[in-house]
C-alpha positions as CSV (number, residue, x, y, z in Angstrom):
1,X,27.5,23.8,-24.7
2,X,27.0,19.8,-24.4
3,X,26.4,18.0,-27.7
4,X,24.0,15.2,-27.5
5,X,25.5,12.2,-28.2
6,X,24.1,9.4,-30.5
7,X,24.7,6.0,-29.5
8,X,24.1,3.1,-31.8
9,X,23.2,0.0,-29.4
10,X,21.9,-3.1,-30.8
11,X,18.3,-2.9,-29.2
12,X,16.5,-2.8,-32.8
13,X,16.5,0.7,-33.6
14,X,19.0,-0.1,-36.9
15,X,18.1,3.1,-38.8
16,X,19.4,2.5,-42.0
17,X,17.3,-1.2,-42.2
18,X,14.4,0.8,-41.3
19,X,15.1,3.2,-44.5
20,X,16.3,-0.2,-46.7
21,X,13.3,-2.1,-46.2
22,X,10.6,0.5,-47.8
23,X,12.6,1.4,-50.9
24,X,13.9,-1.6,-52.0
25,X,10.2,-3.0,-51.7
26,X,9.4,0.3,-54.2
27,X,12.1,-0.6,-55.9
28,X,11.2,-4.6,-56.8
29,X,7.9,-2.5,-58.0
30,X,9.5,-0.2,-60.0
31,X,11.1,-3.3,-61.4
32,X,8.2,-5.0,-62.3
33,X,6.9,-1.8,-63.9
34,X,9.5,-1.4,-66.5
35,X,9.3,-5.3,-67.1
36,X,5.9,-5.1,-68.2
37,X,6.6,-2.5,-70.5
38,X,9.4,-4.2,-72.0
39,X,7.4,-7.2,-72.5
40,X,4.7,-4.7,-74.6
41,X,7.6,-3.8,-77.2
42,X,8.5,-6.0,-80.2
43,X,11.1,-8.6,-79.1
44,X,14.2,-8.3,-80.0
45,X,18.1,-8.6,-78.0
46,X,17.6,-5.9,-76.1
47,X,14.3,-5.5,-74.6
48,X,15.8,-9.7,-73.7
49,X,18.7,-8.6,-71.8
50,X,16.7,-5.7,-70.0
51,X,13.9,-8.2,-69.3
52,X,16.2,-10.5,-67.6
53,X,18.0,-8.2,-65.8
54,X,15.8,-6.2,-64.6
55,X,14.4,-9.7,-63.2
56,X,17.5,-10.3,-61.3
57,X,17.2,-7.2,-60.2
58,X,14.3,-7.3,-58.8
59,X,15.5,-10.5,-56.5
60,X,18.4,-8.2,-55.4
61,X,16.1,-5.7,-54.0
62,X,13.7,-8.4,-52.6
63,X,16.6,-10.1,-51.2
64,X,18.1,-6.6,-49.6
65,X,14.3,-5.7,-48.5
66,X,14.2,-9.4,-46.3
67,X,18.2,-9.0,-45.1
68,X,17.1,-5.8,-43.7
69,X,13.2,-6.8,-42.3
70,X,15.3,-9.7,-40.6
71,X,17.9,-7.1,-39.3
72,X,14.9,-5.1,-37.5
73,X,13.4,-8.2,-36.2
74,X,16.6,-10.0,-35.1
75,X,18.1,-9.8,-31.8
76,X,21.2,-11.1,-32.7
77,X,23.9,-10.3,-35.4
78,X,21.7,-7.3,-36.8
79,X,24.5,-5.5,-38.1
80,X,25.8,-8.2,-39.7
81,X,22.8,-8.2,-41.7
82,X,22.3,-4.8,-41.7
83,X,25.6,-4.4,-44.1
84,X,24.6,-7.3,-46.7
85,X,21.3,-5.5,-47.0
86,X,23.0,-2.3,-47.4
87,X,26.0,-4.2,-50.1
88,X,23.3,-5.8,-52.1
89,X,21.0,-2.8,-52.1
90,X,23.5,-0.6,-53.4
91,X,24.6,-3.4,-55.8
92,X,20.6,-3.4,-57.2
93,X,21.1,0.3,-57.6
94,X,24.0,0.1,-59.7
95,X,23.0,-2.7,-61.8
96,X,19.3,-0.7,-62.7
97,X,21.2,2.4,-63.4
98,X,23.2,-0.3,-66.3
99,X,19.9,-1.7,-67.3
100,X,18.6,1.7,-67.3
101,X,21.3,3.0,-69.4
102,X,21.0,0.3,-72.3
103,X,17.4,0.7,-72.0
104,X,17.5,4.4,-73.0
105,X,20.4,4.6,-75.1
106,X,19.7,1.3,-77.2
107,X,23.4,0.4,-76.2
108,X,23.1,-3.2,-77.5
């Protein structure tokens, strides 16, 4: 029995932009949902450092979001693009689950 082969060619169809794009769009939302509620408690340190990072965080994800929209549009050097979307995605993820960490556990 034949297996169907998949072949990756680099005539726009870059999956994993097309799965990128949507969620890190959610996830500069979800961003600017927690900010807002940190800006509703009292102020002190933390809610500070969560506030700002969470800001930074939010221009990770909207950076990732345009890498990969430019990676589906681009003829040229899409995978190149492609793989910082994917690097700085990944390094938005990593730096919420931090923030979200502190947030919850009052760690400073």
């Amino acid at each position: 029995m034949l297996k169907p082969t998949l072949k990756r060619s680099n005539s726009n169809t870059n999956d994993l932009s097309h799965h990128i794009l949507p969620n890190s769009a959610t996830m500069v939302g979800v961003c600017i949902m927690v900010i807002s509620i940190v800006k509703s408690m009292a102020p002190d340190l933390a809610n500070y450092l969560i506030d700002k990072g969470l800001a930074i965080d939010s221009l990770l994800f909207m950076i990732s979001a345009l890498l990969s929209f430019s990676s589906i549009r681009s003829e040229q050097a899409t995978d190149r693009l492609e793989r910082w979307a994917e690097i700085i995605f990944l390094l938005g993820l990593v730096s919420m689950t931090l923030i979200t960490v502190v947030f919850s556990f009052e760690v400073i």
